[in-house]
C-alpha positions in Angstrom: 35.8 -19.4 15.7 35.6 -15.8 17.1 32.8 -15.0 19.3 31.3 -12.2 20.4 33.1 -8.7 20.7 33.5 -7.1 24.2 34.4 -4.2 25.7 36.5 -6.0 28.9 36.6 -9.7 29.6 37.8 -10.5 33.0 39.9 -13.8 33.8 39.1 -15.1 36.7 36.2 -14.9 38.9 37.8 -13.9 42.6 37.2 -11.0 44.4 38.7 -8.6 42.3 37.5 -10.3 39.7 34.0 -9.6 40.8 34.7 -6.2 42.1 35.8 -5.6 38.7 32.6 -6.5 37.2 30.3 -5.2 39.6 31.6 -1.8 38.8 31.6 -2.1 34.9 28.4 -3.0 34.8 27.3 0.0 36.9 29.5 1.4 33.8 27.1 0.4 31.3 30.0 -2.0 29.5 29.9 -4.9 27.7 32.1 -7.3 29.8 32.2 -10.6 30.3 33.9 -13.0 33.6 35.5 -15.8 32.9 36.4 -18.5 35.3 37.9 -22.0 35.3 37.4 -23.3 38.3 35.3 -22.1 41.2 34.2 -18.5 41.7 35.8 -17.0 44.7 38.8 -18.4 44.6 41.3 -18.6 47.4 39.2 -16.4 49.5 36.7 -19.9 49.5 39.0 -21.8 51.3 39.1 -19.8 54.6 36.8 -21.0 56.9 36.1 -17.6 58.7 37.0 -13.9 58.0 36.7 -11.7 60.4 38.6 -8.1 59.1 36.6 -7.9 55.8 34.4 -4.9 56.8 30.9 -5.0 57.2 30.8 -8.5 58.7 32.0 -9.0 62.0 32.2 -12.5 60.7 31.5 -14.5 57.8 33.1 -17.3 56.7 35.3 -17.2 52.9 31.9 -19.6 51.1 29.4 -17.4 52.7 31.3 -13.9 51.1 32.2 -15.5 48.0 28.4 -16.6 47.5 27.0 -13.1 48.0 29.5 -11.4 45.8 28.2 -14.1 43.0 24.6 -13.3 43.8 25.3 -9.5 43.2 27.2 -10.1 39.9 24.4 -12.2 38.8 21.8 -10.2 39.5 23.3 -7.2 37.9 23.4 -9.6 34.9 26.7 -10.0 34.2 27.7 -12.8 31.3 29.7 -15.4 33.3 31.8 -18.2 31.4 32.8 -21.3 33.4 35.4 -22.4 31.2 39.7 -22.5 31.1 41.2 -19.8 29.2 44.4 -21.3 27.1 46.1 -18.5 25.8 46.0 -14.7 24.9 46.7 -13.3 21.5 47.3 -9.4 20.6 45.7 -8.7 17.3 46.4 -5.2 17.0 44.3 -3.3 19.5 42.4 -6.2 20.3 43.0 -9.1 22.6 41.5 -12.4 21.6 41.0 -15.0 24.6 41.8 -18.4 23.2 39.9 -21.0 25.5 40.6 -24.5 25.9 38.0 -25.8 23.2 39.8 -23.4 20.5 37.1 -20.6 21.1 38.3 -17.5 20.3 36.4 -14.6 22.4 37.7 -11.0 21.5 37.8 -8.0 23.6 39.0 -4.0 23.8 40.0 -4.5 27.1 41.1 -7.6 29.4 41.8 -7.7 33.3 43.7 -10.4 34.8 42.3 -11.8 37.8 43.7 -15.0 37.8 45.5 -14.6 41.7 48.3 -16.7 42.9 48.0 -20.0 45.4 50.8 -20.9 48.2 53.2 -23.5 47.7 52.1 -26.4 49.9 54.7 -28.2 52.0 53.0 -31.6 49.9 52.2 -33.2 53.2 49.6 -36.4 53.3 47.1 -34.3 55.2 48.0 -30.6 54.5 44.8 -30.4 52.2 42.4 -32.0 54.7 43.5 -30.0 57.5 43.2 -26.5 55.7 40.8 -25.0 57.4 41.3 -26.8 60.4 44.7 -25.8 61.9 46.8 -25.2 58.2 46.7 -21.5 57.2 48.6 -19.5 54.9 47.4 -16.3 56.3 48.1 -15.6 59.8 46.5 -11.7 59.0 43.1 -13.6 57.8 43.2 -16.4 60.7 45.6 -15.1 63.5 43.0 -14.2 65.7 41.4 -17.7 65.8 44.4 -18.7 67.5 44.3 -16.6 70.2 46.3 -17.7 73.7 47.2 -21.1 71.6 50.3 -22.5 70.9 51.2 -22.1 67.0 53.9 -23.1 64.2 54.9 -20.6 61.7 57.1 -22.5 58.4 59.4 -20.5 56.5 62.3 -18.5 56.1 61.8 -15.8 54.2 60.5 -11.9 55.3 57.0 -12.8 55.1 57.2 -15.9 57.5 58.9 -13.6 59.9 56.4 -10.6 59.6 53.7 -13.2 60.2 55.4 -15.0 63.2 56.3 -11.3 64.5 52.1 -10.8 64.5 51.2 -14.0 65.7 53.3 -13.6 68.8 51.1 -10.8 69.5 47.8 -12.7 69.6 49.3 -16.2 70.3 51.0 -18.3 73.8 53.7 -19.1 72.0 55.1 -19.6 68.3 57.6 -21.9 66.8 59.4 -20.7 64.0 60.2 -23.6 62.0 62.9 -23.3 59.4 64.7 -26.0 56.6 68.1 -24.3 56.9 70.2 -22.8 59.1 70.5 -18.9 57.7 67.2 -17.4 57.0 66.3 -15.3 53.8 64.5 -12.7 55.6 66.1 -9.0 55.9 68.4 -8.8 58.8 66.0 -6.1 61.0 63.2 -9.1 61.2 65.8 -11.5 61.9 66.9 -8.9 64.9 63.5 -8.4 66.1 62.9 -12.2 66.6 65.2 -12.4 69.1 63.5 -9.6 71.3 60.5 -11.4 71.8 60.0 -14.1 74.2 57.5 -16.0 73.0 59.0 -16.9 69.8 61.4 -20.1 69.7 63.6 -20.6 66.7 63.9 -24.0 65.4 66.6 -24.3 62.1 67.8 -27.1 60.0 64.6 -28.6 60.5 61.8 -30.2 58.0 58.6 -30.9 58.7 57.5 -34.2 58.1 53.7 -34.5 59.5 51.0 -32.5 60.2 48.6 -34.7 63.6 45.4 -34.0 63.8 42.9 -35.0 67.2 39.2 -35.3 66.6 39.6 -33.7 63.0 42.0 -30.9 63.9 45.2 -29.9 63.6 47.1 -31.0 67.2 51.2 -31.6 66.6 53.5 -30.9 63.8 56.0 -33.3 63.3 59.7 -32.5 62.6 63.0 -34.3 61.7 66.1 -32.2 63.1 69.6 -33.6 62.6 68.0 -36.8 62.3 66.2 -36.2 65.7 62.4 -36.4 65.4 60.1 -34.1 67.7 56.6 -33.7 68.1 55.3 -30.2 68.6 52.6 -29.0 70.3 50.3 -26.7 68.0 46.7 -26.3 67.0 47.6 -23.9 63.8 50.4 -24.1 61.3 51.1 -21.3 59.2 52.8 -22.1 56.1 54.8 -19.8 54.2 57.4 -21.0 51.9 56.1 -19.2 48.9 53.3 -18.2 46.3 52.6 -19.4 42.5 51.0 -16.9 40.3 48.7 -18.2 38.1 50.2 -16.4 34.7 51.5 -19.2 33.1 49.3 -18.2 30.2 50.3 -14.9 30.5 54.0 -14.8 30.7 54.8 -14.9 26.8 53.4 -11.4 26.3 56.2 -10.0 28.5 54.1 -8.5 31.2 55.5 -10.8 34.1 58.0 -9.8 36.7 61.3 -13.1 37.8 58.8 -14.4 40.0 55.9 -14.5 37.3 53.8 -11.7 39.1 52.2 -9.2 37.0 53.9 -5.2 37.8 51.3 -2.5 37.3 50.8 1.2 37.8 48.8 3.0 39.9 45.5 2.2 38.1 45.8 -1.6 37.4 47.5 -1.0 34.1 50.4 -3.5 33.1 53.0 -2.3 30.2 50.9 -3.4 27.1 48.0 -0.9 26.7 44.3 -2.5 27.4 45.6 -5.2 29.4 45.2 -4.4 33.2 46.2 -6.7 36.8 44.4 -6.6 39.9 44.2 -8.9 43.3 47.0 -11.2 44.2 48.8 -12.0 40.5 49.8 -8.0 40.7 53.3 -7.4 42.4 52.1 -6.0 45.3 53.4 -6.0 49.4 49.7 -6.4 50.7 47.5 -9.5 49.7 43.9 -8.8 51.5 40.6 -9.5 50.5 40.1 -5.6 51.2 43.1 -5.2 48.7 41.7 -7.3 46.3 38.2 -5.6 46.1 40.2 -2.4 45.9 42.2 -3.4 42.9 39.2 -4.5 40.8 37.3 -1.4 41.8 40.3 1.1 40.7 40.9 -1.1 37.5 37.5 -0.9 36.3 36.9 2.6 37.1 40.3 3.8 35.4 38.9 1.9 32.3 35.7 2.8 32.2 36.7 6.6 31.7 39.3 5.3 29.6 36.9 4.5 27.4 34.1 7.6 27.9 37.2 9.3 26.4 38.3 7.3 23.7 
């Protein structure tokens, strides 16, 4: 059964997401938000943020919350249930949820974002928030003069541990084997900075926590086991976009990211990508605001023109 007709529906209800329907409401279009899970997203599972401007410092629930309370108040239709599939039906694209509805719309934006792989630890889910990060730009500073782990090999677990050495006592880079992916210039840099030790061929096999916090990562060398000092552990072996019900249209990249232009607009006409699913360098709630906003705006006028 299809419902009603709209001019945009947004998937997922993050920040762009939001951002996205803050704006075409202020529009004057018929949109609705769609979300399957908790609105927010990702950006409700850091405990404080303290480079989104305009709050010196607020914690990921507390900004997540007002952004809700400003998309409700503008009125905007909000659907809390999983979307299944998408279907093209000419210039239309019908959003088939999980109960068979079939909602149909001019226009769709994909907010859906990505999550990190997790290292599948026993207490990696408890202690997010309290020592685990996967953003050492979001949660650097709270680590100030402390003694920190950074896990990965790749460029982005270098940038990061290159950042956190600025802020941080000392950081161990903790990689599974013994080359690291990362380009050749961060590998370099590394080696320039003192307070950075190196630790290959390593896997990490606990995550200790004292009084509720993160205090030691545990690690299996060569069959040797060592107990590091740390009171954060950066993680950053990866991210999973969430376009699995996406991919079959043929707007996903290798790595099932979403490529877009300038304005948020992926190769199939109506369909557009903003926040963290787009194939992007920079991943920031600042970013993500950004993307909705220049997405909804580009389609707005889009429209007016039509």
């Amino acid at each position: 059964m299809k419902e009603n007709n709209y001019d945009v529906v947004i998937i997922g209800a993050g920040v762009s997401g939001m951002t996205s329907a803050i704006y075409l409401k202020h529009s004057g279009l018929n949109c609705l938000l769609i979300e399957g899970e908790t609105p927010g997203g990702q950006v409700t599972k850091t405990i404080t943020i303290t480079n989104y401007p305009g709050f010196k410092s607020i914690t990921g629930a507390e900004l997540a919350t007002k952004m809700l309370t400003q998309v409700k108040e503008l009125e905007v239709e909000i659907l809390y249930q999983k979307v299944a599939n998408v279907k093209l039906d000419q210039n239309m694209k019908i959003i088939v949820l999980d109960d068979n509805r079939e909602i149909v719309a001019k226009n769709l934006i994909i907010a859906t974002g990505r999550t990190p792989r997790k290292l599948g630890l026993s207490k990696e889910e408890k202690l997010t928030g309290r020592g685990v990060s996967y953003c050492a730009t979001c949660d650097g500073a709270l680590f100030k003069g402390e003694e920190v782990v950074v896990i990965g090999g790749g460029d982005t677990a270098l940038e990061e541990a290159i950042y956190l050495s600025s802020l941080c006592k000392k950081v161990t880079l903790i990689h599974r084997r013994e080359e690291f992916r990362a380009k050749s210039y961060l590998q370099d840099e590394l080696k320039y900075i003192d307070n950075i030790e190196v630790i290959t061929n390593a896997n990490v096999t606990e995550l200790i926590e004292t009084d509720g916090k993160l205090s030691h990562i545990r690690i299996n060398k060569e069959n040797e086991i060592e107990n590091i000092p740390a009171t954060g552990c950066f993680i950053f072996i990866g991210y999973i976009p969430q376009t699995d019900h996406f991919s079959y249209l043929g707007i996903t990249n290798e790595e099932g990211f979403i490529p877009t232009n300038a304005n948020m607009e992926t190769n199939i006409k109506g369909i557009y990508a903003v926040g963290d699913v787009r194939e992007k360098e920079i991943c920031q709630i600042v970013t993500a605001a950004s993307d909705g906003a220049i997405a909804a705006i580009h389609l707005s006028k889009s429209l007016i023109e039509s």
